[in-house]
ZADOLO-268023 format. One line per 2 residues: number of its first residue (from 1); their letters; for each residue x, y, z of C-alpha. Coordinates in steps of 0.05 Angstrom, whole numbers. Layout:
N
NUM> A> X Y Z ~ ...
//
This chain:
425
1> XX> -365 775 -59 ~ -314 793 -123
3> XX> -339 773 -186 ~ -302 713 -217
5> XX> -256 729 -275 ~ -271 710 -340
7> XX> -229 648 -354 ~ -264 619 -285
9> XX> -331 616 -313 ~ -346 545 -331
11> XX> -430 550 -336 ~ -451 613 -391
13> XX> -517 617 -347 ~ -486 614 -278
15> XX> -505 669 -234 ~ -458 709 -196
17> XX> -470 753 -138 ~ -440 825 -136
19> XX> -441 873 -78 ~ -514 854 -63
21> XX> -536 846 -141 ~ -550 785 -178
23> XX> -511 791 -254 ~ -515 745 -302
25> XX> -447 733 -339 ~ -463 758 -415
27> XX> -471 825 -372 ~ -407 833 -344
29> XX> -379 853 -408 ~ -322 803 -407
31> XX> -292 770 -469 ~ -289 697 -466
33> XX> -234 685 -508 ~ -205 619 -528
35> XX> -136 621 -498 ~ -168 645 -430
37> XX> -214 584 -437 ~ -163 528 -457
39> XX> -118 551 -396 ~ -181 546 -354
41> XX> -191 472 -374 ~ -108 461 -366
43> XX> -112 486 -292 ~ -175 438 -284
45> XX> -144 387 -305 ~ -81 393 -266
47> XX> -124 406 -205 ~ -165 354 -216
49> XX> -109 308 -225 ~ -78 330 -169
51> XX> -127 304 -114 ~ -113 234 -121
53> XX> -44 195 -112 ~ -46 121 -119
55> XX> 0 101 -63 ~ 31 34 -105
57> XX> 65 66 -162 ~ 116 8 -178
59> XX> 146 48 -241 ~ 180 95 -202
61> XX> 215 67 -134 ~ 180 16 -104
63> XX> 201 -49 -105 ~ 151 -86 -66
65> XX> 117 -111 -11 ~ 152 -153 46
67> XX> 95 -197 85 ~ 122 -209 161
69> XX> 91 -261 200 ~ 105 -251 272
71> XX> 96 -325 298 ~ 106 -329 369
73> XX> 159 -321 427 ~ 197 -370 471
75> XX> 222 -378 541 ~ 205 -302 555
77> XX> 233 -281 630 ~ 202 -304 685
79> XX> 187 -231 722 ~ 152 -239 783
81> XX> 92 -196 793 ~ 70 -145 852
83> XX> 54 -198 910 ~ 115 -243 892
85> XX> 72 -303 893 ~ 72 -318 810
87> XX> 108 -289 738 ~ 70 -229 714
89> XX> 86 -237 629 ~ 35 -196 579
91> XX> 73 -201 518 ~ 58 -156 456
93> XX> 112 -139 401 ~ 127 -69 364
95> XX> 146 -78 290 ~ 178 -18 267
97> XX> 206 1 193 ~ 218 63 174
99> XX> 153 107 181 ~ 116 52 193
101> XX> 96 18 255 ~ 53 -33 278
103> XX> 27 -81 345 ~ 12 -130 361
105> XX> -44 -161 397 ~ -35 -175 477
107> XX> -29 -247 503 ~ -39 -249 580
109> XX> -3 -294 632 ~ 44 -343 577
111> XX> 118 -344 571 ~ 103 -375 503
113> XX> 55 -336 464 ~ 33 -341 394
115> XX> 8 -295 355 ~ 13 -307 285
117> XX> -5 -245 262 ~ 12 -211 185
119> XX> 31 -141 167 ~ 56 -112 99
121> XX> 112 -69 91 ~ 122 -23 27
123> XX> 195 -17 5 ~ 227 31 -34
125> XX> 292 44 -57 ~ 310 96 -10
127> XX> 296 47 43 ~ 341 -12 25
129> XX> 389 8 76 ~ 331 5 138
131> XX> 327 -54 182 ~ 259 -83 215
133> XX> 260 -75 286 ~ 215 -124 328
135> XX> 211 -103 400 ~ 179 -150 456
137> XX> 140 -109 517 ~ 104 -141 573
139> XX> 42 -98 590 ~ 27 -81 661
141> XX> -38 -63 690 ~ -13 -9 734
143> XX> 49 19 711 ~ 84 33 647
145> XX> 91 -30 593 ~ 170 -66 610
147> XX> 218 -69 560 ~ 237 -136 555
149> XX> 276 -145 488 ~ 285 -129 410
151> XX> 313 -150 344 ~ 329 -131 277
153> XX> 317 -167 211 ~ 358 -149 152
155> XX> 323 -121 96 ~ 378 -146 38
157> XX> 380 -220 70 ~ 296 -224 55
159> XX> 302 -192 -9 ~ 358 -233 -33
161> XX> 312 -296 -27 ~ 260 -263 -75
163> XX> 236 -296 -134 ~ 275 -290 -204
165> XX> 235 -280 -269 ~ 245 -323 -334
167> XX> 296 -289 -370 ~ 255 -289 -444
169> XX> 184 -278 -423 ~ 195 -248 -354
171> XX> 137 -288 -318 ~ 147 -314 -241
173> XX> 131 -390 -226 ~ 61 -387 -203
175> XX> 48 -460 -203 ~ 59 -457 -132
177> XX> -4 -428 -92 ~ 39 -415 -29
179> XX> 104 -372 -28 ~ 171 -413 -28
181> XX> 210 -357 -22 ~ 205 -341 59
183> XX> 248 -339 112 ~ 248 -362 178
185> XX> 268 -328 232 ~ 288 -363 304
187> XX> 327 -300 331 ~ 350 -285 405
189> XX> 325 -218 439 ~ 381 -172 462
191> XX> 373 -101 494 ~ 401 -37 485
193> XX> 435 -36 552 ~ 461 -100 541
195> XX> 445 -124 612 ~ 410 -190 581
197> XX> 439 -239 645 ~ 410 -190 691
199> XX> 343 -186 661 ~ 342 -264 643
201> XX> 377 -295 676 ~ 381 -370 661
203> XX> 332 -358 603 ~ 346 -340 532
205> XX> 280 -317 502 ~ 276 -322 417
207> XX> 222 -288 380 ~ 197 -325 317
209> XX> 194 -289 248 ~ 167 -304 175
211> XX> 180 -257 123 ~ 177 -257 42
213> XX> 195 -210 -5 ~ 142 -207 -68
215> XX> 158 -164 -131 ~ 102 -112 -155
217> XX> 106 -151 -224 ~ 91 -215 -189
219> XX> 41 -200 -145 ~ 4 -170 -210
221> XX> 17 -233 -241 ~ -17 -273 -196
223> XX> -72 -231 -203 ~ -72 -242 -276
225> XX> -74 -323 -254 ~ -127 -315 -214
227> XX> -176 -277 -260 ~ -155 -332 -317
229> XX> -175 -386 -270 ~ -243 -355 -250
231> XX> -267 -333 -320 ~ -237 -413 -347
233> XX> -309 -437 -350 ~ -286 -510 -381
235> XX> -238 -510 -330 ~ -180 -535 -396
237> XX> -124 -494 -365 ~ -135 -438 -420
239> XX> -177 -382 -445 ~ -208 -378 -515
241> XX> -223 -308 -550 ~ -288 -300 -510
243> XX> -270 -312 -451 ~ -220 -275 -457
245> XX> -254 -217 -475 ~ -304 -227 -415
247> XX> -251 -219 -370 ~ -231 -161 -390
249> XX> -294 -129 -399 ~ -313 -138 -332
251> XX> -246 -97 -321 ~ -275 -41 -359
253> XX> -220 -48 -413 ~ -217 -9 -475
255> XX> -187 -58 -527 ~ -203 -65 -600
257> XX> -232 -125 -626 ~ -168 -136 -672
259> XX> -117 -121 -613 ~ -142 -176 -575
261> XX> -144 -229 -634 ~ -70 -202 -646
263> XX> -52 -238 -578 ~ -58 -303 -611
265> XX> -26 -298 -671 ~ 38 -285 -618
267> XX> 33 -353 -596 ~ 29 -393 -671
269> XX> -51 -389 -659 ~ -109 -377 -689
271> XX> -170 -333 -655 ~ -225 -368 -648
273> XX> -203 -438 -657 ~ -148 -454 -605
275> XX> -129 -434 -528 ~ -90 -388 -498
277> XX> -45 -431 -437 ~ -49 -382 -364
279> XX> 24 -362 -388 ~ 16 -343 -455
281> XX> -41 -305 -433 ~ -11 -268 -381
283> XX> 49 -252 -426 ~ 6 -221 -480
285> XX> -34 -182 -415 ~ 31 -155 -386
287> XX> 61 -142 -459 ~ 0 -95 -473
289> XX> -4 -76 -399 ~ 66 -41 -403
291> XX> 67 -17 -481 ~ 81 50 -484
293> XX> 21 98 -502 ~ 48 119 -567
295> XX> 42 61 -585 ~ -24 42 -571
297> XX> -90 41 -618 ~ -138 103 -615
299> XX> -204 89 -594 ~ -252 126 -626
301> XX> -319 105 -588 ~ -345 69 -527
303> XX> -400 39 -507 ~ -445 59 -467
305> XX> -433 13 -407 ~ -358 19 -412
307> XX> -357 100 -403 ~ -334 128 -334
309> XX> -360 174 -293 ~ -341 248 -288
311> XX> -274 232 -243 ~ -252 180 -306
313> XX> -263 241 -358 ~ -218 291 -321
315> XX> -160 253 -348 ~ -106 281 -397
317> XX> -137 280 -462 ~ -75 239 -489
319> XX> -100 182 -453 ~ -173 187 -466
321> XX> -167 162 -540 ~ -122 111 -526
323> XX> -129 36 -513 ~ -129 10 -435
325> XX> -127 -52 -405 ~ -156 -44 -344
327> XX> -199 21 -324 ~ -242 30 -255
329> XX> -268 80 -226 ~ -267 40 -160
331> XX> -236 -14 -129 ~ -286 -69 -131
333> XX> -256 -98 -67 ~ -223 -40 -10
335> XX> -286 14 -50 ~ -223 63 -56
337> XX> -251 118 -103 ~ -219 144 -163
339> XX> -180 92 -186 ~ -192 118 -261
341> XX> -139 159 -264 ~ -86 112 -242
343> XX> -40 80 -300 ~ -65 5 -312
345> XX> 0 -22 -282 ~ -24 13 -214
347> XX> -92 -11 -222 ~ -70 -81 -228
349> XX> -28 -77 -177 ~ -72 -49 -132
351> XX> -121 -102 -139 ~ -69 -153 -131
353> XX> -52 -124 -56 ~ -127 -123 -41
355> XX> -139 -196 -67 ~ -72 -222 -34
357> XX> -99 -193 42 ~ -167 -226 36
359> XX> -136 -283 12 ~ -86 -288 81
361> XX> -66 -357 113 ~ -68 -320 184
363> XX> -130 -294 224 ~ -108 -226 236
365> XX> -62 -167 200 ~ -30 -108 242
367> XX> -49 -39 221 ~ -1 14 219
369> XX> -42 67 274 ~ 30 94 303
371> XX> 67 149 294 ~ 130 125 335
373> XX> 152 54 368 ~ 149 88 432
375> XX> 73 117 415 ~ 59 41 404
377> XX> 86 12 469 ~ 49 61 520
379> XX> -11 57 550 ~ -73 95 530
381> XX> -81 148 580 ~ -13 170 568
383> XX> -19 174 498 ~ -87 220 512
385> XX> -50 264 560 ~ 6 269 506
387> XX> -45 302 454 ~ -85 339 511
389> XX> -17 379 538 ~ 26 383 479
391> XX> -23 379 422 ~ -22 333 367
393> XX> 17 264 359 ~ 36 271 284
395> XX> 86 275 233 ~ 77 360 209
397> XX> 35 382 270 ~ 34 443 306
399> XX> 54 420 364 ~ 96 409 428
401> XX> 115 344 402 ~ 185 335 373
403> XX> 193 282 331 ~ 256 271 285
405> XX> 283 218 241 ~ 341 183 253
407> XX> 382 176 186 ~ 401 111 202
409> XX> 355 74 220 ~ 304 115 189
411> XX> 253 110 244 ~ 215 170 266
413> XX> 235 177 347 ~ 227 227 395
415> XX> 265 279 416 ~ 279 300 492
417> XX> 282 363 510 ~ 300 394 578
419> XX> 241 437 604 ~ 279 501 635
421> XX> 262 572 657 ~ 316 620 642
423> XX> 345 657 706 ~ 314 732 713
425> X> 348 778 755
//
């Protein structure tokens, strides 16, 4: 084993191991000097920062989130099964968008099934030009699932009904626990050969659909509303000075004394004597939330409860000395490590995904376990004999498995290829 160089030595008593020998460091004759060791700690740090990427980063191009109920199916064909003697309808659906695909559970024997299932659906801005696509499969026992139907939502027709801030302080209505903002869907199933009176014949089978389009900035928000409500102990519809400052302890915030009593001077209000109304408070949280950093109060000690562990310290030291509003190492709900050296606008929002899925009207929510529409409508064996002949089923693999994306739609699809052997003579 090579001895490590001398701006990789982080412990002055670590003991390395050459050719056989045990040498401590101060023996290797190496000079520790100070630029070697500050680009050490710069490397670290960029290393370190380097393992973890919050996924919902709604400063840069996402938008939001658009919740899609699929409801349930009517008047499905009447297929007649193997002995001819009844229909033989297993209905599931495929929600595709983009890279991201999802199924649903399968109803046996009904021509009207219900579901009412929930997924979530990320959108950026490179994917405002993507439809949903909701396909409708009847599983078979035997053979390969039927294709029955599909449809396609448009993306700018749910986002168009989304919610409009107030103008001067930028706050959604939140009076209203449930979303008055969806849309519902009653849509026809077509098919790509376009053989529909073939296939169905007297019947014209719809697939029901709810979707709503929620802002990053109101779904953190509501979380705001929903931490004022909890930590409202006298239950007046506001927050005085302590309470306030309970609530965001438990947050592991950072803030001064004297830049939480400034929040009520914003407001004509005095700390310490009067309330803070849910949308003054959440005002002065989202003001503070979204201040830049240069202009933000140093902090020039902590206590002892309210440091981080090591994974909170390998931040940049710009933002070590600086006010935050919300710091955690870990999400208190989903466990997801790390969360420390998110921004406090993705920490917020974060928690405001986690709180809004345990908090869902429906029993169950898809997950996204698909590569490809088609690798979510086949049956298992033939998914198993995919990976076992032609390797890995994934986006990057080494593999026999082509998979493209179709610029279009963006979908990820499958390409066919013809199998040949050239001619030897």
């Amino acid at each position: 084993m090579h001895p490590l160089e001398a701006e990789e030595l982080n412990d002055p008593v670590k003991i390395l191991i050459c050719g056989g020998l045990v040498v401590l460091p101060f023996l290797l004759h190496l000079k520790k000097t100070h630029k070697n060791l500050k680009r050490y700690k710069l490397r670290h740090k960029r290393r370190m920062a380097g393992g973890f990427n919050l996924k919902t980063m709604p400063k840069n191009d996402l938008l939001g989130i658009v919740m899609v109920e699929v409801i349930s199916a009517h008047d499905l064909p009447r297929w007649r099964n193997m002995t001819n003697t009844s229909f033989d309808m297993d209905p599931f659906v495929v929600v595709s968008f983009h890279r991201k695909v999802f199924r649903t559970r399968i109803l046996r024997h009904t021509l009207n099934p219900e579901w009412r299932e929930k997924l979530l659906l990320h959108v950026h801005k490179n994917e405002l030009s993507y439809n949903i696509r909701c396909a409708v499969y009847d599983w078979d026992n035997m053979s390969a699932n039927d294709y029955v139907g599909e449809l396609s939502l448009d993306l700018h027709n749910i986002l168009s009904a989304a919610p409009i801030p107030n103008p001067e302080s930028g706050l959604y209505d939140l009076h209203n626990d449930q979303p008055t903002h969806s849309m519902n869907y009653d849509l026809p199933l077509s098919r790509e050969r376009g053989d529909e009176d073939l296939k169905f014949g007297s019947n014209k089978p719809t697939l029901q659909l709810k979707a709503v389009f929620q802002p990053y900035d109101a779904l953190r928000q509501r979380f705001w509303l929903e931490m004022l409500r909890l930590y409202d102990t006298n239950e007046t519809g506001g927050v005085d000075i302590d309470e306030l400052q309970i609530l965001l302890l438990s947050l592991g915030s950072t803030l001064t004394e004297k830049t939480v009593n400034g929040f009520f001077p914003r407001f004509g209000k005095v700390a310490g004597q009067d309330e803070l109304t849910f949308p003054e408070s959440i005002e002065a949280l989202e003001r503070e939330l979204l201040k830049p950093k240069s202009e933000r109060r140093q902090v020039h000690s902590l206590d002892s409860q309210d440091q981080l562990d090591d994974d909170a310290c390998s931040a940049d030291d710009d933002s070590e000395h600086i006010e935050r509003v919300i710091q955690l190492s870990t999400c208190p709900i989903c466990l997801r490590p790390r969360l420390s050296r998110a921004d406090e606008a993705d920490i917020v929002t974060h928690l405001a995904l986690c709180t809004s899925k345990k908090g869902r009207s429906v029993d169950d929510i898809m997950v996204s376990n698909f590569v490809t529409a088609t690798q979510a409508q086949r049956k298992w064996y033939t998914n198993v004999f995919t990976v076992l002949s032609q390797g890995h089923y994934r986006i990057g693999a080494n593999s026999a498995n082509i998979l493209i994306q179709n610029r279009l739609t963006g979908q990820v699809i499958e390409e066919k290829m013809q199998v040949y052997a050239p001619k030897v003579e």
